[in-house]
C-alpha positions, 0 to 999 in steps of 0.5 A, spaced: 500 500 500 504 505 501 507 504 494 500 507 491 500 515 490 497 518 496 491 519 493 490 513 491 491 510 499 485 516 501 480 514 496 482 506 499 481 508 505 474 512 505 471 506 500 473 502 506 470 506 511 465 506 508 464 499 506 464 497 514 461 503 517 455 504 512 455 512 512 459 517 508 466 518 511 471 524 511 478 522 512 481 527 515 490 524 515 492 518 513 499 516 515 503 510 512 505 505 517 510 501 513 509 497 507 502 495 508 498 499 513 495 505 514 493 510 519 489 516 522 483 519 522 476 520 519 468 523 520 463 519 519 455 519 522 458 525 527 464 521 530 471 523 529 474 516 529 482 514 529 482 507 524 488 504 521 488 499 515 492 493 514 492 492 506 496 484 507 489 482 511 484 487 508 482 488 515 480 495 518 479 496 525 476 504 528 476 506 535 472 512 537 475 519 539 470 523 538 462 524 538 459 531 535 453 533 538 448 537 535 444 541 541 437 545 538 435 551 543 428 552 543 
C-alpha cells in the first residue's frame, strides 16, 4: 500500500470506511505505517474516529475519539 500515490491510499481508505461503517466518511490524515498499513483519522455519522488499515489482511479496525453533538435551543 504505501507504494500507491497518496491519493490513491485516501480514496482506499474512505471506500473502506465506508464499506464497514455504512455512512459517508471524511478522512481527515492518513499516515503510512510501513509497507502495508495505514493510519489516522476520519468523520463519519458525527464521530471523529482514529482507524488504521492493514492492506496484507484487508482488515480495518476504528476506535472512537470523538462524538459531535448537535444541541437545538428552543
Amino acid at each position: 500500500m504505501a507504494a500507491r500515490p497518496h491519493h490513491e491510499r485516501h480514496e482506499l481508505v474512505r471506500q473502506e470506511l465506508l464499506r464497514q461503517l455504512g455512512s459517508h466518511t471524511q478522512v481527515i490524515s492518513l499516515e503510512p505505517q510501513g509497507e502495508q498499513r495505514v493510519r489516522g483519522l476520519a468523520v463519519c455519522s458525527g464521530r471523529i474516529l482514529s482507524y488504521v488499515l492493514d492492506a496484507q489482511s484487508s482488515r480495518l479496525s476504528t476506535r472512537p475519539l470523538f462524538n459531535l453533538l448537535l444541541h437545538s435551543c428552543r
